[in-house]
NUDO-811013 format. One record per atom (N, C-alpha, C): x, y negated, z; residue in one letter. Coordinates in steps of 0.1 Angstrom, whole numbers, padded with zeros to 4 digits, always signed. Example, Ala and Ser with C-alpha at 12.3 -4.5 7.8 and 13.67 -1.06 7.14 Angstrom:
REM residues 2
+0132+0057+0078A
+0123+0045+0078A
+0132+0033+0078A
+0128+0022+0071S
+0137+0011+0071S
+0129+0000+0079S
***
This chain:
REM residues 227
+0009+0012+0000X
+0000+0000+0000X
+0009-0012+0000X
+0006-0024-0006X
+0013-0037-0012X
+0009-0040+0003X
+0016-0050+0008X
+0018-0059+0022X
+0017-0076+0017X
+0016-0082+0021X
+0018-0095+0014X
+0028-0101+0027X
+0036-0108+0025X
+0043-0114+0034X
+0039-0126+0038X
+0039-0132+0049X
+0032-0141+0057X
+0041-0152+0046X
+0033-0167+0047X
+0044-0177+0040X
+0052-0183+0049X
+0060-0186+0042X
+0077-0190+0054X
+0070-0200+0060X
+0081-0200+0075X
+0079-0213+0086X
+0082-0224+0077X
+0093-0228+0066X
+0093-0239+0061X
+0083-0242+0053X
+0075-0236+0050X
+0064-0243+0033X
+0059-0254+0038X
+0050-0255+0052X
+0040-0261+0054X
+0048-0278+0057X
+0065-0276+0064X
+0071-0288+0067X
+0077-0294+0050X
+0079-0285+0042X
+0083-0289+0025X
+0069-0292+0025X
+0057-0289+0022X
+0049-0297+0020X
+0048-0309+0018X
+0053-0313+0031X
+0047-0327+0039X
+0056-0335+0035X
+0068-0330+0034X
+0081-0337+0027X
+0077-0341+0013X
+0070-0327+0007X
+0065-0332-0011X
+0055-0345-0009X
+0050-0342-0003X
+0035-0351-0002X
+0046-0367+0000X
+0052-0369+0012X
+0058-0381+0015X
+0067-0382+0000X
+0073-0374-0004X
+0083-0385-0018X
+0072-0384-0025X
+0060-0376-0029X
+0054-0384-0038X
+0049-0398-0036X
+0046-0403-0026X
+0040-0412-0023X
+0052-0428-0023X
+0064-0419-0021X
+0078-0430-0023X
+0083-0427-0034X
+0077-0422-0039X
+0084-0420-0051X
+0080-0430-0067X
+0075-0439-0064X
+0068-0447-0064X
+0062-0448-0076X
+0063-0437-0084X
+0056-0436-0095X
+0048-0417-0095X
+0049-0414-0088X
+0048-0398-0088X
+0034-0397-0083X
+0024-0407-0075X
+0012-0406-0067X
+0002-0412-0075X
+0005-0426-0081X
-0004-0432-0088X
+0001-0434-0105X
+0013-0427-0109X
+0015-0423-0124X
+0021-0438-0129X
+0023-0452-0119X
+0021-0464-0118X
+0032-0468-0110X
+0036-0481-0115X
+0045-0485-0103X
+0044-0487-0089X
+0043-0485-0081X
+0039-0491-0064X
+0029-0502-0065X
+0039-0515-0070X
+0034-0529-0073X
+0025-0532-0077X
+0018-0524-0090X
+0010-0524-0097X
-0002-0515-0095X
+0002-0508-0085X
-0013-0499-0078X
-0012-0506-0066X
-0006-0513-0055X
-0013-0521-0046X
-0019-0535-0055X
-0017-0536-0065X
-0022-0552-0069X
-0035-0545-0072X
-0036-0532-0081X
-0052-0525-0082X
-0059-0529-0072X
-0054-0521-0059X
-0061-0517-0049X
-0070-0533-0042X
-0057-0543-0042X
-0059-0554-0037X
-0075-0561-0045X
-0074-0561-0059X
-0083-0566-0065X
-0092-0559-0068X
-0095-0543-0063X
-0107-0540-0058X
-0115-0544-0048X
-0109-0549-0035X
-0111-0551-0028X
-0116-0563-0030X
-0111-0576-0030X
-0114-0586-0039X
-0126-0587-0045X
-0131-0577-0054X
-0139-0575-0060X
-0154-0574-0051X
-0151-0563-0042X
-0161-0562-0030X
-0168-0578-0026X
-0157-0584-0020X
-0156-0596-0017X
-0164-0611-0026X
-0165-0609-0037X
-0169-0617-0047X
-0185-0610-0049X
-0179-0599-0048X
-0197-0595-0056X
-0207-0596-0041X
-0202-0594-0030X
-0212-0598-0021X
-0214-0610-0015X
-0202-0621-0020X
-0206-0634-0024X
-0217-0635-0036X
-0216-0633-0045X
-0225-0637-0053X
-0239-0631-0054X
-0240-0616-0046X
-0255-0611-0040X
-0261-0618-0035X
-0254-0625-0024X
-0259-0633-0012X
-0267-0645-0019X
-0257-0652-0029X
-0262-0666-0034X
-0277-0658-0043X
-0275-0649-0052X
-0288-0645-0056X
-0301-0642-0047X
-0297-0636-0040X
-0302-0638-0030X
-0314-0646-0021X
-0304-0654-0019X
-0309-0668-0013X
-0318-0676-0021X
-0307-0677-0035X
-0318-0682-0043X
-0336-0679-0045X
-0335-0664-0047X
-0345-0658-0050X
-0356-0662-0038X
-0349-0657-0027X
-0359-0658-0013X
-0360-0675-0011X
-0355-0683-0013X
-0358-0699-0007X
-0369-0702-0013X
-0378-0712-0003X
-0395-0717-0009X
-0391-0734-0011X
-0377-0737-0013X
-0375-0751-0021X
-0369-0749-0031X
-0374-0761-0040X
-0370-0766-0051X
-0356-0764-0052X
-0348-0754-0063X
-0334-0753-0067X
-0329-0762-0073X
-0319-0770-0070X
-0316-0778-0081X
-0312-0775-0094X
-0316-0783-0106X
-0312-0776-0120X
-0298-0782-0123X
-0291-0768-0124X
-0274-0772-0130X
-0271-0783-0141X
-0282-0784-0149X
-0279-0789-0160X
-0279-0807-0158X
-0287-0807-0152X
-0284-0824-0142X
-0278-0826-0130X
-0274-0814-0121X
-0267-0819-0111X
-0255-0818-0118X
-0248-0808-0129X
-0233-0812-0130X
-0233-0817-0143X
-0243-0828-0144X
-0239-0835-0155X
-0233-0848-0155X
-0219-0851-0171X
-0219-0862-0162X
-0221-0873-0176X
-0220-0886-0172X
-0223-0899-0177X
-0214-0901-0189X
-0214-0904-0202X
-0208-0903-0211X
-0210-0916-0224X
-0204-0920-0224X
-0205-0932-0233X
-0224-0936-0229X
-0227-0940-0219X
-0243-0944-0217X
-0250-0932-0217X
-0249-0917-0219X
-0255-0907-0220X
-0255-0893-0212X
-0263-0889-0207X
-0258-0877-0198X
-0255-0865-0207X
-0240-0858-0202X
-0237-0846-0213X
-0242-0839-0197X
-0250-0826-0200X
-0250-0816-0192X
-0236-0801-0190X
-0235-0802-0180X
-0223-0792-0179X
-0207-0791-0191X
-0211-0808-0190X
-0195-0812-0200X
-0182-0801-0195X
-0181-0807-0178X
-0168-0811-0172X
-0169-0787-0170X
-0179-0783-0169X
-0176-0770-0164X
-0175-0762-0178X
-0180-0766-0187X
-0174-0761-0200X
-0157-0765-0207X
-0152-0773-0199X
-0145-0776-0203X
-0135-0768-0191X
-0136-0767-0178X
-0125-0758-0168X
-0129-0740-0173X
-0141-0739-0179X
-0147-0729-0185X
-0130-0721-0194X
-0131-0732-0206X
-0121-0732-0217X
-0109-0733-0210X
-0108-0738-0202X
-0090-0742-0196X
-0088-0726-0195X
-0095-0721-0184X
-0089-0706-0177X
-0090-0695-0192X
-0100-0698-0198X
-0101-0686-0211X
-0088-0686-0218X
-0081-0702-0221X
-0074-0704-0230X
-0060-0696-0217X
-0061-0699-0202X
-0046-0699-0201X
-0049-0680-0198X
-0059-0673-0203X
-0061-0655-0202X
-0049-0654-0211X
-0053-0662-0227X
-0044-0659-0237X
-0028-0662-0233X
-0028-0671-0231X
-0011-0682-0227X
-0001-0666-0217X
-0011-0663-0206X
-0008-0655-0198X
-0003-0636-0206X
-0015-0635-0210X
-0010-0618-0222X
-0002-0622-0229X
+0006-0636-0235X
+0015-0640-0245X
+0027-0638-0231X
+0024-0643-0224X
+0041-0644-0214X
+0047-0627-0209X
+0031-0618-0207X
+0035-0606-0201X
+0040-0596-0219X
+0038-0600-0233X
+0040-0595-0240X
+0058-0600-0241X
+0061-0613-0240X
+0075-0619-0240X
+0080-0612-0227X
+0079-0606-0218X
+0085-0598-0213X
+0090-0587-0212X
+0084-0579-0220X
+0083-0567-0224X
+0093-0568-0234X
+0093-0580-0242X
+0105-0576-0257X
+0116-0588-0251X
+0120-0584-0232X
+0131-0595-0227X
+0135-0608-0233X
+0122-0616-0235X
+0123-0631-0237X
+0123-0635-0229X
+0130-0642-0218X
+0129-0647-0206X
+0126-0656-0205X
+0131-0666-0219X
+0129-0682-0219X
+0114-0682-0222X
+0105-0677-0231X
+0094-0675-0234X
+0085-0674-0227X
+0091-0659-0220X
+0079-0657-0207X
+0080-0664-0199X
+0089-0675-0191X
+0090-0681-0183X
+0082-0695-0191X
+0085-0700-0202X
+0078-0713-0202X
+0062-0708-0202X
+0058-0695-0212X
+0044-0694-0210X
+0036-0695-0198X
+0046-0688-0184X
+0035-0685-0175X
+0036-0703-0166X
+0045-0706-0173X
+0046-0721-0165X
+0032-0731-0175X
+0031-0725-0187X
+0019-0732-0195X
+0005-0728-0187X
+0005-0714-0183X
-0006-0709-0179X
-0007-0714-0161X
+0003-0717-0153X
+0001-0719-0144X
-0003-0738-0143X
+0000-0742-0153X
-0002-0758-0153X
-0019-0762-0157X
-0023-0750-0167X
-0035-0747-0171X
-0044-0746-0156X
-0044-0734-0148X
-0043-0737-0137X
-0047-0747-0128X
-0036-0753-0127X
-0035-0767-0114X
-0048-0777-0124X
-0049-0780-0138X
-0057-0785-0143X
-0071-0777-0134X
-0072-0767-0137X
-0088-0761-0136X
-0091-0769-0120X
-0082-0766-0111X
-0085-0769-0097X
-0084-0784-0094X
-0077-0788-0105X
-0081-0809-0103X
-0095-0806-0105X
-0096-0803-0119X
-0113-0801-0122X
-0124-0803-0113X
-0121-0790-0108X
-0127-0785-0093X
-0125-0798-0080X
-0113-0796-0077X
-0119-0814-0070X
-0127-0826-0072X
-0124-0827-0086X
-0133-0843-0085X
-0144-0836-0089X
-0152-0825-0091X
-0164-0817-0089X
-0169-0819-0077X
-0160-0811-0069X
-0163-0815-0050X
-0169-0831-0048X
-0161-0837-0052X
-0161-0851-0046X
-0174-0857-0053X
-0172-0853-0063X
-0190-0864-0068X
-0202-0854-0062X
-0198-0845-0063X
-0213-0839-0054X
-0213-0844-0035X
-0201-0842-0034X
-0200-0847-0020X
-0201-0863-0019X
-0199-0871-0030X
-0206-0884-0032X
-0218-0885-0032X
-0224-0875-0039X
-0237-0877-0040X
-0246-0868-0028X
-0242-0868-0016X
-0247-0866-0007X
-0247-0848-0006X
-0243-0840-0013X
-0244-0826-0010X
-0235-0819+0003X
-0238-0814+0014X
-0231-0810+0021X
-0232-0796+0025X
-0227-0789+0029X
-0226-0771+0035X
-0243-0769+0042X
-0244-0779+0047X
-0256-0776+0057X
-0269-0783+0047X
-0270-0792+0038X
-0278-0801+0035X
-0276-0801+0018X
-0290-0809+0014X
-0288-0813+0000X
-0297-0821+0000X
-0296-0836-0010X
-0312-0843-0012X
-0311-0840-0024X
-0310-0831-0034X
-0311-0828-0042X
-0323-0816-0046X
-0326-0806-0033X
-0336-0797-0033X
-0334-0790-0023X
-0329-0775-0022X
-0329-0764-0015X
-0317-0768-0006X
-0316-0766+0007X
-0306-0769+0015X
-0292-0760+0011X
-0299-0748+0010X
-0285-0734+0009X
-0282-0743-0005X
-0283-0745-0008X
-0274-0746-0021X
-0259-0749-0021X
-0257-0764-0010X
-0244-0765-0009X
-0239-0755-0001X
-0242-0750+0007X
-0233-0737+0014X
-0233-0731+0005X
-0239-0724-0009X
-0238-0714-0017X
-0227-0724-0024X
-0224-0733-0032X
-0215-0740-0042X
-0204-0739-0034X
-0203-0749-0024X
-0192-0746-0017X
-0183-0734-0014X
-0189-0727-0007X
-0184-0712-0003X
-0179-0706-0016X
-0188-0702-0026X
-0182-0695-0038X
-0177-0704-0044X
-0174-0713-0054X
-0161-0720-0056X
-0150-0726-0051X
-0150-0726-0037X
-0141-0730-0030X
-0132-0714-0030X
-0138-0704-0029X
-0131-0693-0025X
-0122-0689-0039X
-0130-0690-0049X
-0125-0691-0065X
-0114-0697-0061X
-0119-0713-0059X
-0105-0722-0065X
-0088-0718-0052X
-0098-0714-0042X
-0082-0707-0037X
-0078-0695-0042X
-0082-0686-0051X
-0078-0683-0056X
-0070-0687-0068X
-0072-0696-0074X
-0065-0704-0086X
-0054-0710-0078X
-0055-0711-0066X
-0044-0722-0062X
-0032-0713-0064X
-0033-0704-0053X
-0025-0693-0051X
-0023-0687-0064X
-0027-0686-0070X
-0024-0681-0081X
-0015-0687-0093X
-0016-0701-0091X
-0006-0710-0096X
+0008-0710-0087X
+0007-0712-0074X
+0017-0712-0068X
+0029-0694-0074X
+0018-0685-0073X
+0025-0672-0075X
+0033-0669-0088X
+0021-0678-0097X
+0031-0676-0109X
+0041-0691-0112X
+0040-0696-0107X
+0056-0708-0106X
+0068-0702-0105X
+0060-0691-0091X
+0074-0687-0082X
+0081-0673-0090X
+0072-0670-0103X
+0078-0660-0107X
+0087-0662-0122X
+0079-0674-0125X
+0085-0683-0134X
+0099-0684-0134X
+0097-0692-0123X
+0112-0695-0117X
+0126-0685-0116X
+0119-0671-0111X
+0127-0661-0112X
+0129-0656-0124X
+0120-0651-0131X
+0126-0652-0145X
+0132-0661-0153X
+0135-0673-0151X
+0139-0686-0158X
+0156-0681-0152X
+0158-0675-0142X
+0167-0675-0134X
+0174-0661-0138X
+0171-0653-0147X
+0174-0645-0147X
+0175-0633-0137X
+0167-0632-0128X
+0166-0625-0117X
+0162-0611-0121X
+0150-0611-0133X
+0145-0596-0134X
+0157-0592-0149X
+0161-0602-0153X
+0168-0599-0163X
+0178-0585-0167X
+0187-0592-0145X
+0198-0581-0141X
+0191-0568-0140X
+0180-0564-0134X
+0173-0552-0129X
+0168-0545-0142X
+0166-0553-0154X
+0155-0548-0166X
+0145-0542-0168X
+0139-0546-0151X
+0122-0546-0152X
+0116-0556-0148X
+0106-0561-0161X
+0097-0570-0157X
+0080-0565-0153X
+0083-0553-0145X
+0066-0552-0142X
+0064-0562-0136X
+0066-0568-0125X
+0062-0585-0122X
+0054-0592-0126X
+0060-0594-0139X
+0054-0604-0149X
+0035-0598-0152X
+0039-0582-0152X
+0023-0574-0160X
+0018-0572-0142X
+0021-0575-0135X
+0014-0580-0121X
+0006-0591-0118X
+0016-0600-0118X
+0010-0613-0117X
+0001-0615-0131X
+0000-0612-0142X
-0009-0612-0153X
-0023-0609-0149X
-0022-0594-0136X
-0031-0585-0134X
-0042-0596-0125X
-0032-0601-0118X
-0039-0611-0109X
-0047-0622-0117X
-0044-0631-0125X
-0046-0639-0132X
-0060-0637-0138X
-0057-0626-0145X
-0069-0623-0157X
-0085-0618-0143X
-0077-0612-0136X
-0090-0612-0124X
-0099-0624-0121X
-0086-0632-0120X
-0095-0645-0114X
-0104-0648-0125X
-0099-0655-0137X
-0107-0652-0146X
-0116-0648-0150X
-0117-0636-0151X
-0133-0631-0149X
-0143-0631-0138X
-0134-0634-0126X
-0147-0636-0116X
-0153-0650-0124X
-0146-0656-0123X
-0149-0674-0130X
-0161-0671-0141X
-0162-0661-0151X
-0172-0661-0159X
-0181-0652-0156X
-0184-0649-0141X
-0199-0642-0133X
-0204-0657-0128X
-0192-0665-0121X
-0197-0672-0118X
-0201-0684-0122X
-0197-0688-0134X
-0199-0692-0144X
-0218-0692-0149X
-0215-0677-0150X
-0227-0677-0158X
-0241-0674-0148X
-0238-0669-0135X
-0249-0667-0124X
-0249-0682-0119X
-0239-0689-0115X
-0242-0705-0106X
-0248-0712-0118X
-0237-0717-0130X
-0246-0731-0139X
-0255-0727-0144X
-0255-0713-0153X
-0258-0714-0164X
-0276-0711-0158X
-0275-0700-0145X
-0291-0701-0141X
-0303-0707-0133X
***
């Protein structure tokens, strides 16, 4: 009769050892760089975060028994004697779409070690950027001129400013930081830093970040003005 032998005292500790280098091994667990599966993981998360922001504003909207105010005249603005409706947000609209492209152009100049390239682009896309979030301020400020506050609006529904506020504020820190991150990576590539190493996953990192924000911007986009 065949016996089977028990499995060695080592398997179960090699196990555990396999399991730990896969996981340092830093491409062996997620098929991916480290970098680039925590930036996944981060902007799932993120994700959670945004989308039960913007439940909530739906929400609210739906359930409030006051008058909502209409996007199309509260963010409209004054123009040669004439009101353009949703000028200024079609226009930070186009900034971030245009700096998606600027940004896939800097992570492709990476890839074929153009340093100078991908460094000026992500400095175009991060300047693109700081534009959207000036935007966004003198946004703030005329509505907060015109009386809108977190708690209050004479415009209609009270939630409203807590809804504008909260979800574009949380956006535009994301844009901030987001410019700040790709300056600082700019910089290092301009510097030749990833040059010596001859990896720029970095660059297809901070890209990853970027193009997120982005798209939150056209949920929000199209759920805050456009309804």
């Amino acid at each position: 009769m065949t016996t089977i032998a028990p499995p060695a005292a080592g398997t179960a500790a090699s196990g555990w050892r396999g399991l730990v280098a896969d996981w340092s091994g830093d491409r062996l667990a997620f098929a991916v760089p480290w970098g680039k599966a925590m930036m996944w993981i981060f902007l799932i998360s993120d994700t959670f975060i945004f989308g039960c922001f913007l439940t909530g504003y739906m929400t609210v909207r739906i359930a409030t028994t006051a008058a909502w105010p209409n996007p199309s005249e509260v963010f409209a603005l004054t123009i040669g004697g004439a009101s353009v409706p949703l000028i200024l947000i079609a226009i930070m609209t186009f900034i971030l779409i245009t700096s998606s492209g600027t940004m896939a152009m800097a992570v492709n100049c990476a890839y074929r070690r153009d340093r100078v390239r991908c460094a000026a682009l992500m400095l175009a896309t991060a300047l693109l950027g700081a534009s959207f979030v000036g935007m966004q301020a003198f946004e703030w400020s005329k509505l907060i001129a015109e009386g809108v506050r977190p708690w209050s609006n004479p415009m209609g529904a009270a939630q409203f400013g807590a809804s504008f506020f909260m979800i574009t504020g949380f956006h535009g820190l994301h844009v901030s930081v987001g410019v700040i991150y790709l300056l600082t990576i700019a910089a290092r590539v301009l510097g030749g830093r990833y040059e010596a190493r001859g990896d720029y996953t970095i660059v297809e990192i901070a890209g990853l970040y970027w193009h997120f924000v982005d798209l939150v911007w056209v949920f929000i986009f199209a759920l805050f003005y456009l309804w």
